[in-house]
Backbone as CSV, one residue per row, in Angstrom:
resi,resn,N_x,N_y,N_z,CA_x,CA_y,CA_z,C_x,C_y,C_z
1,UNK,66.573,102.620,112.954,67.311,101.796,111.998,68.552,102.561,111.518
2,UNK,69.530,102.040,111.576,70.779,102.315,110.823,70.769,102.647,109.523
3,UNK,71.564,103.631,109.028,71.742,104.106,107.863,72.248,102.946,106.823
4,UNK,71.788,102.361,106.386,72.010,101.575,105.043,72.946,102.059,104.186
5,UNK,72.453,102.764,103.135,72.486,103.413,101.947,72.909,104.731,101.866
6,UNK,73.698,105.371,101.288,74.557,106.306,100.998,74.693,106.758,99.663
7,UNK,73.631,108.102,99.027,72.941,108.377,98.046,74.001,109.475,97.004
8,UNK,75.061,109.120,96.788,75.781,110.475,95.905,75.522,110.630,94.991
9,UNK,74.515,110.197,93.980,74.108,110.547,93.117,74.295,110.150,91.610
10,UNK,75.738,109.743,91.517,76.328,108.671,90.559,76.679,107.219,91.425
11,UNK,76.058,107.310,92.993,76.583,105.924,93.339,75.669,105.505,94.534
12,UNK,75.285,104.424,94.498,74.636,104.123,95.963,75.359,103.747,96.800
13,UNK,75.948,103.803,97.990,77.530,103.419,98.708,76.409,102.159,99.813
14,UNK,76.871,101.447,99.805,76.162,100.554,100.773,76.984,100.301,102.167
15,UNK,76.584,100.876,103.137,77.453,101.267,104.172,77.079,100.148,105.444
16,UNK,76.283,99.442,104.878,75.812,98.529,106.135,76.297,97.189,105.549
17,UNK,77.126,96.628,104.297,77.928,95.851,104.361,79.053,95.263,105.444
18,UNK,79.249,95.998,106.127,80.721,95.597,107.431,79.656,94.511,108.328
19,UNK,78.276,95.838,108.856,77.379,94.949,109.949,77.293,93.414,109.072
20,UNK,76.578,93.400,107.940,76.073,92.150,107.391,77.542,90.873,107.113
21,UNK,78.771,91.431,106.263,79.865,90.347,106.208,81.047,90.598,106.985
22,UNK,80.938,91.501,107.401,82.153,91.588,108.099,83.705,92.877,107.916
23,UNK,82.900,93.330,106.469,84.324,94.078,105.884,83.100,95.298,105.075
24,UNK,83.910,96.109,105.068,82.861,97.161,104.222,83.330,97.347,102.889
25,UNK,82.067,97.383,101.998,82.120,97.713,100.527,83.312,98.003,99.938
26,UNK,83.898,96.979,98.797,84.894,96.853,98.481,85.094,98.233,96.830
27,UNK,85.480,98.808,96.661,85.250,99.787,95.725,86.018,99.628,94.161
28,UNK,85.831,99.514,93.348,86.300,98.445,91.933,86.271,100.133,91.365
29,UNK,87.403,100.082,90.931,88.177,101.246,90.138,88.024,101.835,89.055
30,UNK,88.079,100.605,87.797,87.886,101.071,86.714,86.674,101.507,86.260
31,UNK,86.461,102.525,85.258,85.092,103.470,85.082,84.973,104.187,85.910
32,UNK,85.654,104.386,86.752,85.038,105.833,88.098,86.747,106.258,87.541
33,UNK,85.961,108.002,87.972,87.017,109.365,87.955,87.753,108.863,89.545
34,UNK,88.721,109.272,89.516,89.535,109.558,90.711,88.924,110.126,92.046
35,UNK,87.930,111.657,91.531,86.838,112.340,92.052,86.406,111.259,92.794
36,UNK,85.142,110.151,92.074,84.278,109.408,92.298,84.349,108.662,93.171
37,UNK,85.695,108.099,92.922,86.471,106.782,93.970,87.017,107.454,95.288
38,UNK,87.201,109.030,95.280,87.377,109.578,96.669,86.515,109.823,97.640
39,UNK,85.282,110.164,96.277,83.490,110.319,97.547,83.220,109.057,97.934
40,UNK,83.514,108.167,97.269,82.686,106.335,97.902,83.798,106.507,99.153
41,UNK,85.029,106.460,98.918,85.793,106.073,99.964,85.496,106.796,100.942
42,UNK,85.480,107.827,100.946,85.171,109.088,102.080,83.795,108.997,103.176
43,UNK,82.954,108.278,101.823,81.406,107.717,102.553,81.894,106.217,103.735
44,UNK,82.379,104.983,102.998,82.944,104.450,103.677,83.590,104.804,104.907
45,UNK,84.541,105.359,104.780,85.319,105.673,106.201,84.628,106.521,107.232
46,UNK,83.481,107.076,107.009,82.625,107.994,107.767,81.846,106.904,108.505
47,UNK,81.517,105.805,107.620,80.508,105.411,108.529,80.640,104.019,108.646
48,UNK,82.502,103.383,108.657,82.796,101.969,108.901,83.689,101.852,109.974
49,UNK,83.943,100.887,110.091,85.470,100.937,111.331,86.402,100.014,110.542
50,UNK,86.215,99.514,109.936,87.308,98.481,109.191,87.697,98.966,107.999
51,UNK,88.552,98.579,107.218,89.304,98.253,105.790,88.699,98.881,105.055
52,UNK,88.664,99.874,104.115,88.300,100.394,103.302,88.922,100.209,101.979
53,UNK,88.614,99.753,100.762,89.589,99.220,99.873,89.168,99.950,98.592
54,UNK,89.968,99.991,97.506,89.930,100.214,96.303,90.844,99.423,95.504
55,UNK,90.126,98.777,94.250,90.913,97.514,93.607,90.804,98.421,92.337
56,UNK,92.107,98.177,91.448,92.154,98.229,89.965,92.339,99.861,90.115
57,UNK,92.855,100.388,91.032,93.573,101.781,90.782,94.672,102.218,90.072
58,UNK,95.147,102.266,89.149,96.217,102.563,88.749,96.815,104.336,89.550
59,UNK,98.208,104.277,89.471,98.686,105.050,90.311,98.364,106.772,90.230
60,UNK,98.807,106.924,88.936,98.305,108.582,88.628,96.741,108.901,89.538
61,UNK,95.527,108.069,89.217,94.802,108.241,89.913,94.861,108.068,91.469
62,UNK,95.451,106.534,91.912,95.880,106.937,93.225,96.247,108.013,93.861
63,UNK,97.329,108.267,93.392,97.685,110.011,93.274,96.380,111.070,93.807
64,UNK,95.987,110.754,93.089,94.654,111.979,93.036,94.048,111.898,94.216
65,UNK,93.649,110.290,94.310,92.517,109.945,95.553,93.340,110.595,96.830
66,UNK,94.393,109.696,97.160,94.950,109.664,98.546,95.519,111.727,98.618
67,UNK,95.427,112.571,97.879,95.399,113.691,98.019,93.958,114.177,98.542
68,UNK,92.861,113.653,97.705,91.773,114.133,98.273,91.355,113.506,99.718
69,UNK,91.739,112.299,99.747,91.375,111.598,100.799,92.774,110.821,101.832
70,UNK,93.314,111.518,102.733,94.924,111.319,102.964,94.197,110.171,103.971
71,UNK,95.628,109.820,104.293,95.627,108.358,105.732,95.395,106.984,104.760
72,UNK,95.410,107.040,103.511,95.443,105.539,102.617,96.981,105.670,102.676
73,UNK,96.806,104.232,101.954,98.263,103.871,101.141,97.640,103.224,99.386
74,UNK,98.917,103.101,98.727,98.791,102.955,97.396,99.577,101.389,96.851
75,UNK,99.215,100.344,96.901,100.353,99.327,96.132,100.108,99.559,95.162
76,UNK,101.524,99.665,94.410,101.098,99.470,92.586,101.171,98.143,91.805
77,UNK,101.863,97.486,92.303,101.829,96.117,92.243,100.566,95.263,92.455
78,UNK,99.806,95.504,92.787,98.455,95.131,93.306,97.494,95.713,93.116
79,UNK,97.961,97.227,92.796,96.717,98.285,92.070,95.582,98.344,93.343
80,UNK,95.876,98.485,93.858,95.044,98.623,95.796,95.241,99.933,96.641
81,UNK,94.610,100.212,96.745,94.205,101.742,97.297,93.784,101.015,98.905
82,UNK,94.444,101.285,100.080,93.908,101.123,100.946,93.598,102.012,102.064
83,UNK,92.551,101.897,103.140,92.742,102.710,104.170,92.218,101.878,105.846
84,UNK,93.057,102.355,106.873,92.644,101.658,108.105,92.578,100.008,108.013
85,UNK,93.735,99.265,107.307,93.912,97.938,107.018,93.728,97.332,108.078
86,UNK,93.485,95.838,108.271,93.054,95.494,109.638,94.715,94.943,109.777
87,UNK,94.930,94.625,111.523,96.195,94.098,112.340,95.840,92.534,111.788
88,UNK,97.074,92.261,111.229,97.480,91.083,111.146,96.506,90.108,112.032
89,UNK,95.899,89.047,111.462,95.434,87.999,112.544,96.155,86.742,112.230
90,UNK,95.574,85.719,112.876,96.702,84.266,113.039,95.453,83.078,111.389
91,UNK,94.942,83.812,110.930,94.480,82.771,110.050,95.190,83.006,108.639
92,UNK,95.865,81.972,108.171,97.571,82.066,107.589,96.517,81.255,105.728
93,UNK,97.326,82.455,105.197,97.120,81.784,103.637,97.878,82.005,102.928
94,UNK,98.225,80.991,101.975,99.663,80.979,101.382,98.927,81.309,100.081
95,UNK,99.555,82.261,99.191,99.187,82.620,98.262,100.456,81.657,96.933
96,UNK,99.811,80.630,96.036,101.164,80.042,95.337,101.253,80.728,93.698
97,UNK,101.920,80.611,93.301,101.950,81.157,91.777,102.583,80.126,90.740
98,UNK,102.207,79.755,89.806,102.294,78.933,89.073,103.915,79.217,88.236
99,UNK,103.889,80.618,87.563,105.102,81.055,87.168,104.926,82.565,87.422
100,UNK,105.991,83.072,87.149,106.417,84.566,87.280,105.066,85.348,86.622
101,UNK,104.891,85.403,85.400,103.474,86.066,84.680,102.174,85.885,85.154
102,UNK,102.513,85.195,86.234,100.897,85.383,87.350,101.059,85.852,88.270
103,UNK,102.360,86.839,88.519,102.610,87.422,89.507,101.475,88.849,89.653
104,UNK,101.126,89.771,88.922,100.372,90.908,88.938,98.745,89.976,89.576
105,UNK,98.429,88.662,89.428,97.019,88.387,90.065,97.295,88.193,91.377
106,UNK,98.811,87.395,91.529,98.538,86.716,92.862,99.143,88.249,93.966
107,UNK,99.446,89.669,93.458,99.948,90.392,93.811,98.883,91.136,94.418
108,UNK,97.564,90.528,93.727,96.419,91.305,94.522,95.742,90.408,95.131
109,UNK,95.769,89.415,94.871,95.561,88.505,95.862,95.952,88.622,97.256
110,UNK,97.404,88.717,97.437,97.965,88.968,98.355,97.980,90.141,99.298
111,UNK,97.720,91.078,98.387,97.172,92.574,98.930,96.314,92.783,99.699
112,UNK,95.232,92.291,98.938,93.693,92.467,100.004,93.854,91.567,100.643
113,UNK,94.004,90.362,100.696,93.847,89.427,101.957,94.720,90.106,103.047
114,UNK,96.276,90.399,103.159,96.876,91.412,103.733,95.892,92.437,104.463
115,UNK,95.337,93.269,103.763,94.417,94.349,104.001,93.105,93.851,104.970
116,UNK,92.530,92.812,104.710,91.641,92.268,105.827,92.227,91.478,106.841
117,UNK,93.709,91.352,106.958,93.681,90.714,108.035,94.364,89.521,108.590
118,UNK,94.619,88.986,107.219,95.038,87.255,107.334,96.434,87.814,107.076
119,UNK,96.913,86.186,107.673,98.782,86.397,107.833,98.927,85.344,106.243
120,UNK,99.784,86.273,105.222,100.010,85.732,104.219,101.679,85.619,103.746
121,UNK,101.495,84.288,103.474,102.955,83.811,102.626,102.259,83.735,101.456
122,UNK,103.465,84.160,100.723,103.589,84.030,99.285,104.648,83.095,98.762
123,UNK,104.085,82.440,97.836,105.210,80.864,97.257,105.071,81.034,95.529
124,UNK,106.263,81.719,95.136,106.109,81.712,94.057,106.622,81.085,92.870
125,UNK,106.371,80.357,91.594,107.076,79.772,90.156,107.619,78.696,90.942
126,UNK,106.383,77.738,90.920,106.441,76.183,91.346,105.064,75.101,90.587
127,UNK,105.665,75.940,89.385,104.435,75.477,88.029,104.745,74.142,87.852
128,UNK,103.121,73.271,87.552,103.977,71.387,87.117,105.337,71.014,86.410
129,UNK,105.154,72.169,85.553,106.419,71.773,84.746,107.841,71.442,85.224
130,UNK,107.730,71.788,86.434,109.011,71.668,87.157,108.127,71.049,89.044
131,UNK,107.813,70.175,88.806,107.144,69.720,90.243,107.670,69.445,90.839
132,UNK,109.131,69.415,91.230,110.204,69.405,92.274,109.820,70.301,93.233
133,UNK,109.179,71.957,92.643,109.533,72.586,92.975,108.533,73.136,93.953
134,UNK,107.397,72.221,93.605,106.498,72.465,94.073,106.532,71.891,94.961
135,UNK,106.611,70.241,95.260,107.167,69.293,96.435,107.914,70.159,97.755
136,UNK,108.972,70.680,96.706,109.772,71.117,97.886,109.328,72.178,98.881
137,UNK,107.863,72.510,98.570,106.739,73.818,99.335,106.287,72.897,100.057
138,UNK,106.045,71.831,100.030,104.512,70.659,100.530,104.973,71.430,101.744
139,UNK,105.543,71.135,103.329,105.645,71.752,104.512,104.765,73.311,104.089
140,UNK,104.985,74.338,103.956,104.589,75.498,103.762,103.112,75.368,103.507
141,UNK,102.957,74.796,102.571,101.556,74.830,102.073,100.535,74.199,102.893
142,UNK,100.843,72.933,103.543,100.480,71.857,104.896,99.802,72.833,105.743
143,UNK,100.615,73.921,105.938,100.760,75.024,107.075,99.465,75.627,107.036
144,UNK,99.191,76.299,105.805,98.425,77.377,105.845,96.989,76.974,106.168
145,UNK,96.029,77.344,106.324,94.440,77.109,106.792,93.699,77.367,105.534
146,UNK,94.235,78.231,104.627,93.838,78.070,102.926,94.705,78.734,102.123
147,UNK,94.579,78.034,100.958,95.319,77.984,99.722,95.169,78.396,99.101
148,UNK,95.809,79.801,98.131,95.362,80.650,96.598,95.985,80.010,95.582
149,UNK,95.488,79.265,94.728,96.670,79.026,93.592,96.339,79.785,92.307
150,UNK,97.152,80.847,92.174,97.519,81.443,90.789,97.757,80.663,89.270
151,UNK,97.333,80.159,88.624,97.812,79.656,87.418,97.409,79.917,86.280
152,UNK,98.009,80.212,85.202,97.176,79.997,83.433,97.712,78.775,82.789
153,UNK,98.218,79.200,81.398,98.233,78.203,80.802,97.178,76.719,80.968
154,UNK,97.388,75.918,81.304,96.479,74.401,81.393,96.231,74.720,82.916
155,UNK,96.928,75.329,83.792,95.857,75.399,85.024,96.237,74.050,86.402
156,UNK,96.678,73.381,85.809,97.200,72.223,86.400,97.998,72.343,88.073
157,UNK,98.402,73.530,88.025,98.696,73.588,89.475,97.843,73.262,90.734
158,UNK,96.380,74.055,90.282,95.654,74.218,91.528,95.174,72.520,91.934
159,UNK,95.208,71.472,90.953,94.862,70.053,91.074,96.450,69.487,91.506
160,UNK,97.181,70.012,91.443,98.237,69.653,92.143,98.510,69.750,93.249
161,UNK,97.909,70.529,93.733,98.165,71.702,95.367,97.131,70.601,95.857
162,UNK,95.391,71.068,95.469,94.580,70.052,95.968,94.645,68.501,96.383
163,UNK,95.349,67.916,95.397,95.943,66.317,96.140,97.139,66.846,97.124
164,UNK,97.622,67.646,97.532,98.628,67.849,98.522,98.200,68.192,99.734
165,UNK,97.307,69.067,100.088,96.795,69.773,101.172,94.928,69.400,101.640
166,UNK,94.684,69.542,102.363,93.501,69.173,103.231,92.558,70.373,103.376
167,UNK,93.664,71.788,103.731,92.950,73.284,103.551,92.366,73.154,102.656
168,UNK,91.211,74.455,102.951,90.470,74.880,101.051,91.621,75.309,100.273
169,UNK,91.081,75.136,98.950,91.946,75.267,97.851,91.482,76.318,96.736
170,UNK,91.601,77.599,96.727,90.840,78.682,96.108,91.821,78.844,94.849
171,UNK,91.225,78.435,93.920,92.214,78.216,92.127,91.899,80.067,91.435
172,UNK,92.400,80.043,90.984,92.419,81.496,90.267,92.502,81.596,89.250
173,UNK,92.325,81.347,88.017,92.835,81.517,86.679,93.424,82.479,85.852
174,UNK,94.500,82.617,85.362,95.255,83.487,84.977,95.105,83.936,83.323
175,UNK,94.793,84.814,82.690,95.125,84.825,81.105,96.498,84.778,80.781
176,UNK,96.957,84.100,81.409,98.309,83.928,81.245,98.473,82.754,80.213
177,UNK,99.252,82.833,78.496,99.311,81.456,78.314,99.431,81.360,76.714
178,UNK,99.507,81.168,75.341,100.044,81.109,74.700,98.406,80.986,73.532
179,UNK,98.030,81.000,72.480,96.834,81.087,71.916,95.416,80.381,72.476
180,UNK,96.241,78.433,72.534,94.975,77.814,72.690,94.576,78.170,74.362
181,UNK,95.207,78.506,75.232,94.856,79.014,76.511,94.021,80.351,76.872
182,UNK,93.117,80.450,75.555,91.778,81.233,75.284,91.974,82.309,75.855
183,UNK,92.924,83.263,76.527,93.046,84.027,77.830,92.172,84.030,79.287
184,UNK,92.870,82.819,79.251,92.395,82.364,80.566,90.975,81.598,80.611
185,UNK,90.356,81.154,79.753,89.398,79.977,79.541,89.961,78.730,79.577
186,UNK,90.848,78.301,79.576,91.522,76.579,79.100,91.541,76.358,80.916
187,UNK,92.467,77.369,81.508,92.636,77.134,82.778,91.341,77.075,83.593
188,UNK,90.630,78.273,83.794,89.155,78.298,84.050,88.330,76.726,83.920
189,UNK,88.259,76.135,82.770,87.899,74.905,82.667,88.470,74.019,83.128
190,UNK,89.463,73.886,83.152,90.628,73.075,83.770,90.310,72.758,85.014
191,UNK,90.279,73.785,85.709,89.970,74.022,87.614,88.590,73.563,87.758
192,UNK,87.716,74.379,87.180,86.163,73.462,87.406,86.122,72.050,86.802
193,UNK,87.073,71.749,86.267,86.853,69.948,85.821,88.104,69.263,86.691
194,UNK,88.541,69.949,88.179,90.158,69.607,88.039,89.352,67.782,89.322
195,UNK,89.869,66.950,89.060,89.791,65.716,90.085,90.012,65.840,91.285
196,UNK,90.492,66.964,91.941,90.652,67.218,93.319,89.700,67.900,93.681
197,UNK,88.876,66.889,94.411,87.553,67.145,94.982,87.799,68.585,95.714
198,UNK,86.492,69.572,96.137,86.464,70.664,96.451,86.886,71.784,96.304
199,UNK,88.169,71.761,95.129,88.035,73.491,94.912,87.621,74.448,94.997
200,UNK,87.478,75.336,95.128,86.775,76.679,95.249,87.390,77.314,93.522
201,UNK,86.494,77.762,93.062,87.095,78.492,91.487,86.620,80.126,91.450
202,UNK,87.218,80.750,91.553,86.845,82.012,91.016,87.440,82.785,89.789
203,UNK,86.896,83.712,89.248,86.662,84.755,88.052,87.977,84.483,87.682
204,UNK,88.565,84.468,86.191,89.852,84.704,85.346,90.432,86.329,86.026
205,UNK,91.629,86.116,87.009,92.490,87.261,87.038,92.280,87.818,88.195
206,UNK,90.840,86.959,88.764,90.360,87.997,90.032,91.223,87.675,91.155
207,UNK,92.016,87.606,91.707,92.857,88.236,92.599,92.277,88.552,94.024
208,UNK,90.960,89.606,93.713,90.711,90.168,94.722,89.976,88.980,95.164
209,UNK,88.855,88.120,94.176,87.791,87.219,94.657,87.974,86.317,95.048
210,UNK,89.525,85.569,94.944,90.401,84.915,95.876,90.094,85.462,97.504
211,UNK,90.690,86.346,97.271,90.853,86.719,98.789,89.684,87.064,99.697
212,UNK,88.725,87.601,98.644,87.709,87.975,99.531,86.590,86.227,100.149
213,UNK,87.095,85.040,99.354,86.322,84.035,99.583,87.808,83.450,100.669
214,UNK,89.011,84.288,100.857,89.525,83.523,101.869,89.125,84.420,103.358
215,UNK,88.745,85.324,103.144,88.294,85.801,104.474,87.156,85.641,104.960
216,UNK,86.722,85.119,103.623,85.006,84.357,104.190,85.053,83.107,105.215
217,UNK,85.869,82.764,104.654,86.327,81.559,105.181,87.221,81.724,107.038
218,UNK,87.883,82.656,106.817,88.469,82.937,107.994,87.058,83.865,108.911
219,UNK,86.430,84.771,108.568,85.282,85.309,109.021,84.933,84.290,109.638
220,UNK,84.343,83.265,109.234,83.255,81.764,109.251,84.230,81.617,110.846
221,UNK,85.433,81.032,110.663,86.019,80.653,111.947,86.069,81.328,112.830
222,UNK,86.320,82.628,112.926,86.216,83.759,113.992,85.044,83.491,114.541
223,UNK,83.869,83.890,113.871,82.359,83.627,114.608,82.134,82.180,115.591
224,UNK,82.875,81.140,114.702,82.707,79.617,115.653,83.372,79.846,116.295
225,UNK,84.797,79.817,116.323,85.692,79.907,117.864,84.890,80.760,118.905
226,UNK,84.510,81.873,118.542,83.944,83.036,119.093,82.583,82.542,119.957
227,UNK,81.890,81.555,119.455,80.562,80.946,119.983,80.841,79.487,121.080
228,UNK,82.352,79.182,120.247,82.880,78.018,121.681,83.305,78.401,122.727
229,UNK,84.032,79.594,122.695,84.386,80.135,123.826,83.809,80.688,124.612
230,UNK,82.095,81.114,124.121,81.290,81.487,124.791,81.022,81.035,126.016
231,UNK,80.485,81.441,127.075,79.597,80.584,128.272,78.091,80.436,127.879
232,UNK,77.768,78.837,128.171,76.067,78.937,127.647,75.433,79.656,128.753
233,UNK,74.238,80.074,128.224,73.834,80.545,129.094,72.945,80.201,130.167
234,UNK,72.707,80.933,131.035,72.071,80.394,132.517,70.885,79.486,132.558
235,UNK,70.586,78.553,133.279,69.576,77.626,132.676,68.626,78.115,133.935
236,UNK,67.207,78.684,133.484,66.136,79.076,134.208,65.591,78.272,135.285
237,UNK,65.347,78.660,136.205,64.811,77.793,137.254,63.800,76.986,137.110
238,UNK,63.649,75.988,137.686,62.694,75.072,137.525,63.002,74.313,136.263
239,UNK,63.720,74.671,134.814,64.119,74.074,133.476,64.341,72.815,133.694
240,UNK,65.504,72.198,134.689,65.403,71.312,135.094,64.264,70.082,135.069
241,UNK,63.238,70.740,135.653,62.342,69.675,136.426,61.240,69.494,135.040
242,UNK,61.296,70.396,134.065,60.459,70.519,132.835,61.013,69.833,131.584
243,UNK,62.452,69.078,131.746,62.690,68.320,130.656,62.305,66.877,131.114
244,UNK,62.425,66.242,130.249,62.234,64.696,129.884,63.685,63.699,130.973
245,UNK,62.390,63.377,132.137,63.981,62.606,133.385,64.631,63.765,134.180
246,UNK,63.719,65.273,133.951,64.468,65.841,135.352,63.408,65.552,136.109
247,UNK,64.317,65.959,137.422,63.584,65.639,138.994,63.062,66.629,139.228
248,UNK,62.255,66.986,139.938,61.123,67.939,140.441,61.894,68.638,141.920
């Protein structure tokens, strides 16, 4: 049996995540030393072949890691620590942003999906308030195979996008937004009550949980294409004559 589990002592590293979804253990920043976040990563890359990630790094610590642990890169914009990112593939997601102040979610949004793989456009400050502007995306958005929509305040974008497009529609909620927009509760509610059947809703701000439910999604298709293109396999002798109307 394969090594599972990866015992450092302040951390259990779960190293048989890649076999089971596809991507290995994603590593969440805040509360770990710099130290800490260099041994998980270090465990990771020993015993994965894909993407190795760190979310919610701020840079000074980046700093630290990618010294202890070289061959990453650092966005600060996205607060993403990466290493061994996967090559671009052809499953396309447009990441949209409601206004400019949801730029730091949809910035990690865009990051990690980047980092696993998917070909991403970014469409940004095409909030209702100005729905021209959003119209004038419909082509772009048509395009993509799934949809991130960034928004706070009332949230209203991602039910906008959803009557536009046919792709999944992965809403994000932003604390972006003025008192009664709870920091990021008004929108949150908004999206789980929005009339455009099927949304996908994830966590206020999460960014990353966007992306990681758009590569689920792209994962999902890889495996089917992957099983159509297959050849079935060889049909045993005599099988024939043992179903229901074969000939002997």
């Amino acid at each position: 049996m394969s090594e599972r589990v990866v015992d450092l002592g302040f951390a259990r590293v779960d190293v048989d995540r890649e076999a089971r979804q596809g991507t290995p253990e994603v590593v969440y920043g805040p509360g770990k030393t710099a130290g800490e976040i260099a041994a998980i990563a270090s465990a990771l890359l020993a015993r994965n072949t894909g993407p190795v990630l760190a979310t919610r790094v701020e840079e000074a610590d980046a700093r630290t890691v990618l010294a202890a642990v070289p061959g990453g890169s650092h966005d600060p914009a996205a607060r993403l620590l990466a290493w061994r990112p996967a090559a671009p593939g052809t499953f396309a997601v447009a990441v949209v942003t409601a206004g400019t102040s949801d730029g730091p979610v949809a910035a990690e949004a865009a990051a990690v999906a980047r980092a696993l793989g998917l070909a991403v456009t970014v469409i940004r400050d095409v909030g209702v308030a100005g729905i021209h502007r959003l119209l004038a995306e419909t082509e772009r958005l048509r395009a993509a195979d799934a949809v991130i929509v960034v928004a706070g305040m009332e949230g209203a974008l991602a039910s906008a996008v959803g009557g536009l497009v046919a792709a999944p529609v992965i809403a994000v909620p932003t604390s972006v937004g003025y008192g009664a927009a709870l920091e990021g509760v008004t929108a949150l509610l908004a999206m789980l009550s929005s009339c455009a059947a099927g949304l996908t809703v994830v966590n206020i701000d999460s960014g990353f949980g966007a992306a990681m439910a758009a590569h689920r999604l792209a994962h999902t298709a890889t495996r089917r294409t992957r099983r159509t293109l297959s050849p079935p396999p060889p049909t045993p002798a005599g099988a024939e004559a043992a179903r229901p109307g074969g000939r002997p």
